[in-house]
Backbone bond lengths (Angstrom), bond angles and torsions (degrees), N, CA, C in turn:
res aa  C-N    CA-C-N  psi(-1)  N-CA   C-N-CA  omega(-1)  CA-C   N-CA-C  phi
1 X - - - 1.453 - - 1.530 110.65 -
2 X 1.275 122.51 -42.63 1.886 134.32 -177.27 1.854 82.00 -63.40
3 X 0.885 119.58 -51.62 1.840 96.44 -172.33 1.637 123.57 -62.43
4 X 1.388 104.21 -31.44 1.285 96.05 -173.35 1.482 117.89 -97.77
5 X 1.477 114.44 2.92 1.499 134.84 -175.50 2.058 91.54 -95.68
6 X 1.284 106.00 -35.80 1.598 112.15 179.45 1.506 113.93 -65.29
7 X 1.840 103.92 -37.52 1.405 110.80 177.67 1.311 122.86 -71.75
8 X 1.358 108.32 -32.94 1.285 113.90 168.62 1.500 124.10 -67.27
9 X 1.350 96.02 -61.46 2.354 85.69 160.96 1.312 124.42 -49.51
10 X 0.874 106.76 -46.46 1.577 92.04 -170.57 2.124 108.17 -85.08
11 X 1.318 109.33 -4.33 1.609 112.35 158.70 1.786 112.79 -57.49
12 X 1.854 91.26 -44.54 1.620 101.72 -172.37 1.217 127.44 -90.76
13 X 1.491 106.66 1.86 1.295 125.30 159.47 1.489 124.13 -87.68
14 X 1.350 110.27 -36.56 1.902 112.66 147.60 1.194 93.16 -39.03
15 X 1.423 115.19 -122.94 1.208 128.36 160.19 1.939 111.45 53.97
16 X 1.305 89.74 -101.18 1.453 104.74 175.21 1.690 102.76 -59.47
17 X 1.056 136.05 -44.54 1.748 134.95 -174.91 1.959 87.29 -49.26
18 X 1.226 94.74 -52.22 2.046 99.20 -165.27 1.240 103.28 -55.72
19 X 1.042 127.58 -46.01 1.372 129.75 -175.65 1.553 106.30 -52.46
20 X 1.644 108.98 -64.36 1.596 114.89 -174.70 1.349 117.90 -51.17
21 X 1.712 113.69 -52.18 0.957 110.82 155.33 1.692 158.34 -77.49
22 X 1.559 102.13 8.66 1.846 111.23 165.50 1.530 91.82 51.57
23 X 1.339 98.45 -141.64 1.577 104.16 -138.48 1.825 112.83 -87.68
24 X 1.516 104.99 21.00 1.058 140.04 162.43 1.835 126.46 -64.78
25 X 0.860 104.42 -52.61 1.684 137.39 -178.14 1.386 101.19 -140.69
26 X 1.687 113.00 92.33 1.526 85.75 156.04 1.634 100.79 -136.58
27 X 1.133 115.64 -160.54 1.264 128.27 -158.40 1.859 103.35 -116.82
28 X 1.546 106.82 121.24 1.934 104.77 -179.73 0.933 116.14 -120.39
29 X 1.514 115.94 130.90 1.120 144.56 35.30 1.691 100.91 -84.97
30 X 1.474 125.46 122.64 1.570 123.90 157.23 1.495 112.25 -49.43
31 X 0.738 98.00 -49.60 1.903 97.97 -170.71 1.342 106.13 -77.06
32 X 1.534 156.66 33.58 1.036 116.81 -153.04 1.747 80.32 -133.18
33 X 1.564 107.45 157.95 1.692 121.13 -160.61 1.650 86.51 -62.95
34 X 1.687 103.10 174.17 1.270 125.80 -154.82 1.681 109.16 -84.58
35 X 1.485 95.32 -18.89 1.733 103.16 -178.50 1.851 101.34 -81.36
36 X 0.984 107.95 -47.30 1.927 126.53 160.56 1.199 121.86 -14.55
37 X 1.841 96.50 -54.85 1.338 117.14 -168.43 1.614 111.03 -99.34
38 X 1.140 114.79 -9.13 1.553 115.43 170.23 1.563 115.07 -101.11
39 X 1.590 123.10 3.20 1.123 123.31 173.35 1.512 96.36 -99.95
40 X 1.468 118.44 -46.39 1.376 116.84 175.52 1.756 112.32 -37.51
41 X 1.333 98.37 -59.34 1.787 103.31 -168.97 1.546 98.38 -66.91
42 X 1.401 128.94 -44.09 1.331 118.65 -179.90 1.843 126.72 -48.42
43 X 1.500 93.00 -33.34 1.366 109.28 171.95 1.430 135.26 -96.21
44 X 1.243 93.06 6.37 1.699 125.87 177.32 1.563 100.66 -106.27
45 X 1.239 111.84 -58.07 1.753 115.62 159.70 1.385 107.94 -14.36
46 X 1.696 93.13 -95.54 1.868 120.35 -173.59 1.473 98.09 -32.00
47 X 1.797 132.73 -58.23 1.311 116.54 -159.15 1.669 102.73 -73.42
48 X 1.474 128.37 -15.59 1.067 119.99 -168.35 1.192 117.49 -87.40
49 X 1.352 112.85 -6.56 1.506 151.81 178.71 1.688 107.10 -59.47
50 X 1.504 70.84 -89.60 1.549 97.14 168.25 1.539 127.81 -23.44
51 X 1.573 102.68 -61.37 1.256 111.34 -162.42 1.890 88.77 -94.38
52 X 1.135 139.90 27.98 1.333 122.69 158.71 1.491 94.60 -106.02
53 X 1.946 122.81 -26.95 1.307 111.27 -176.03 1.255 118.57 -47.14
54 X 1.955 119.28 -54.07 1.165 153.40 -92.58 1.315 87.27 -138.59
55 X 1.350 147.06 -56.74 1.557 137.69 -132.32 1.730 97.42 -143.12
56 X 1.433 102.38 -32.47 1.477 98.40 172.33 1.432 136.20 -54.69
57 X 1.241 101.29 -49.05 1.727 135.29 161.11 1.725 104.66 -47.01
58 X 1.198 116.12 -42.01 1.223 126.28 170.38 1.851 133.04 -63.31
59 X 1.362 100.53 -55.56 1.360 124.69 169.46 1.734 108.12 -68.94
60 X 1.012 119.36 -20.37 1.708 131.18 -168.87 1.837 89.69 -91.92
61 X 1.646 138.16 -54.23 0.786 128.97 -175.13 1.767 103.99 -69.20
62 X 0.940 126.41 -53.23 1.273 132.71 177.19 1.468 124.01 -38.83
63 X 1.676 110.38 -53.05 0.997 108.32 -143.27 2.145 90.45 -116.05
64 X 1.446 96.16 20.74 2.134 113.45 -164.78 1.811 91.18 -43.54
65 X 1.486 128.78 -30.37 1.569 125.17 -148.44 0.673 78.69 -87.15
66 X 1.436 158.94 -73.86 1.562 161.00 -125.14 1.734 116.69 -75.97
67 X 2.003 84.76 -46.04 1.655 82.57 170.91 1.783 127.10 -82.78
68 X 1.578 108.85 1.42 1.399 133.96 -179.01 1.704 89.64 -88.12
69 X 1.029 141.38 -33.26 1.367 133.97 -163.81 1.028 114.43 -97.51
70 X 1.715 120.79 -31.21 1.044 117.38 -157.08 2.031 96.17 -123.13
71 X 1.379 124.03 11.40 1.299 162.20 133.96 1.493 82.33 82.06
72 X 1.812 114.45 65.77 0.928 105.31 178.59 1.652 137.98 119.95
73 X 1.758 79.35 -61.09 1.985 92.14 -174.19 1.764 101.06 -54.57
74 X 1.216 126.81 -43.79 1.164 128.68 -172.04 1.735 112.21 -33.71
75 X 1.395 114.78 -28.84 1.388 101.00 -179.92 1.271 105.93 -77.83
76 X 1.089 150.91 -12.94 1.459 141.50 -177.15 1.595 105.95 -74.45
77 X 1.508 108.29 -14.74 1.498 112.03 179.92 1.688 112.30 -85.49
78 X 1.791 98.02 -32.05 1.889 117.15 168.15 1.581 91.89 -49.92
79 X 1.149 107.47 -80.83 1.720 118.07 -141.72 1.561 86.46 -69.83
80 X 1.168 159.48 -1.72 1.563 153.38 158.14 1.628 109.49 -70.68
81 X 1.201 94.91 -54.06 1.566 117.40 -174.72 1.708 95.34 -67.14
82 X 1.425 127.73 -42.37 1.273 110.73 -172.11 1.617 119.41 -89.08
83 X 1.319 107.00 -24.84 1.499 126.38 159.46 1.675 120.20 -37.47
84 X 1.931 93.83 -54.20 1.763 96.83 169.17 1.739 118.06 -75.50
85 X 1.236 104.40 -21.20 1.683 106.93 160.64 1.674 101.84 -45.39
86 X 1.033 101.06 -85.94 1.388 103.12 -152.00 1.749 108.36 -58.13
87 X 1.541 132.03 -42.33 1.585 117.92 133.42 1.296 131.98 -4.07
88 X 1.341 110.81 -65.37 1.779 113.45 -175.79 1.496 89.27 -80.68
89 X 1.614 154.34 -48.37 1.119 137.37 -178.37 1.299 103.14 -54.75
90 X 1.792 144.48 -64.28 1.217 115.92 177.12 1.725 125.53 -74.89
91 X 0.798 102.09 11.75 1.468 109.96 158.77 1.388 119.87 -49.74
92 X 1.447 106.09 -54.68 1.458 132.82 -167.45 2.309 95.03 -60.73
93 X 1.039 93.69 -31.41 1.284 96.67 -173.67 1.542 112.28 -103.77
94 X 1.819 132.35 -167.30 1.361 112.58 176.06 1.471 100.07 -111.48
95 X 1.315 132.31 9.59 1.168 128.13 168.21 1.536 134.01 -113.69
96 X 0.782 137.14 131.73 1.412 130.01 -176.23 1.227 105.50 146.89
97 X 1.724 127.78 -150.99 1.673 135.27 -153.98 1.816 90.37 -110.64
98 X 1.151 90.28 164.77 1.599 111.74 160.68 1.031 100.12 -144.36
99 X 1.866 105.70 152.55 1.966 121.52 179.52 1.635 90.90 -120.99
100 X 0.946 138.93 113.54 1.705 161.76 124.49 2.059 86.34 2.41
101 X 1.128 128.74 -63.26 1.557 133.34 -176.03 1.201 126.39 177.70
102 X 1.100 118.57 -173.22 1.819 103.51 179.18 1.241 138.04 -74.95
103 X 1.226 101.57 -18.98 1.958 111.82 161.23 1.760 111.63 -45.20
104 X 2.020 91.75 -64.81 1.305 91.65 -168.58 1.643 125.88 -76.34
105 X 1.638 102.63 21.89 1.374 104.35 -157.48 1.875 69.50 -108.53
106 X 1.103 126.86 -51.58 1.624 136.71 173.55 1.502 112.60 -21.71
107 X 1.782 111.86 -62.93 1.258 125.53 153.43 1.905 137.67 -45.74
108 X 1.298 93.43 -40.99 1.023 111.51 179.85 1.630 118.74 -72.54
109 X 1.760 114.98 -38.52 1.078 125.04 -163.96 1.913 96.81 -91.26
110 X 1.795 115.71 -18.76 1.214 115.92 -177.46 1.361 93.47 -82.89
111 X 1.481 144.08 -33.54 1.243 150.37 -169.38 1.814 103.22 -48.06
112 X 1.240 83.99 -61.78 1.827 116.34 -161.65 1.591 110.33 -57.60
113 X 1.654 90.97 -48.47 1.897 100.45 177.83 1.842 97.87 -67.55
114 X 1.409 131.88 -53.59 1.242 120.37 -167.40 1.318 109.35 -63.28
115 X 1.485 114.68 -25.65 1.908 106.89 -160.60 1.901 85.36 -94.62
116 X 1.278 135.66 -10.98 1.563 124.22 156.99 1.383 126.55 -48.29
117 X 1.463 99.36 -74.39 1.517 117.17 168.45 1.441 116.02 -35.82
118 X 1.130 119.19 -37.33 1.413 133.02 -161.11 1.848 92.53 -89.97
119 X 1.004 108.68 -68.79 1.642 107.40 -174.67 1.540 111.41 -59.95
120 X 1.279 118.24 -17.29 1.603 129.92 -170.83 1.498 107.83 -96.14
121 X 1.325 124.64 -26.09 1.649 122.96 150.27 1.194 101.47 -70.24
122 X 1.165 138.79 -55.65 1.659 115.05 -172.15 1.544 124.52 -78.65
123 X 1.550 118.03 -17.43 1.277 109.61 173.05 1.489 108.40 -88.06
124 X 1.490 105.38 143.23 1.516 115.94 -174.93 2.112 99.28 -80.97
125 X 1.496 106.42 128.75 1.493 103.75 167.40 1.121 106.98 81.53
126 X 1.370 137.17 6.47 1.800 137.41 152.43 1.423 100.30 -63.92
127 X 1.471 129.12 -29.52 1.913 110.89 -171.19 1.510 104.46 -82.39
128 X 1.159 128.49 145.89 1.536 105.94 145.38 0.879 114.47 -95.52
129 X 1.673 112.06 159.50 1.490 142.45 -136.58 1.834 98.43 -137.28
């Protein structure tokens, strides 16, 4: 249940990031009906999911000096950098996110982590316990 309550925040945290950011971050197909666009983000969710389960854990062992040096800030460069992962993965396809570049993927990925946290104190059963 914590996974699919996780997939769903952080879908609706795209979501809301797309909005803030317009034609910066947005979500493809633009035009496409409202049921379209909530399977898109749901499945944009899960991979974004995924790849924070999967590669994050990874990049954090790898990359431990950087976030010791830089006391931290360096993850905002992870979660940017992993944000355009999953971009260039739906890239490959016609649905999913686009990042404008790495600034706005910077913005986008600080957007995404604050509007989590934020939806993850108020939803009951998003932490695991």
């Amino acid at each position: 249940m914590w996974f699919i309550v996780r997939v769903a925040v952080t879908a609706f945290a795209v979501w809301l990031a797309s909005l803030f950011l317009g034609d910066h971050l947005y979500i493809v197909p633009k035009d496409a009906e409202a049921g379209q666009t909530i399977v898109i983000l749901l499945a944009v969710g899960l991979l974004l999911t995924l790849v924070n389960m999967i590669v994050k854990p990874i990049v954090h062992v790898i990359a431990f000096p950087l976030y010791i040096l830089t006391l931290g800030l360096f993850s905002l460069v992870v979660n940017a950098l992993l944000l355009m992962l999953v971009a260039w993965i739906t890239e490959q396809t016609d649905w999913g996110i686009r990042v404008d570049g790495f600034w706005w993927a910077v913005l986008g990925a600080l957007i995404i982590a604050v509007l989590q946290t934020i939806i993850s104190a108020v939803v009951p059963g998003s932490r695991r316990r």
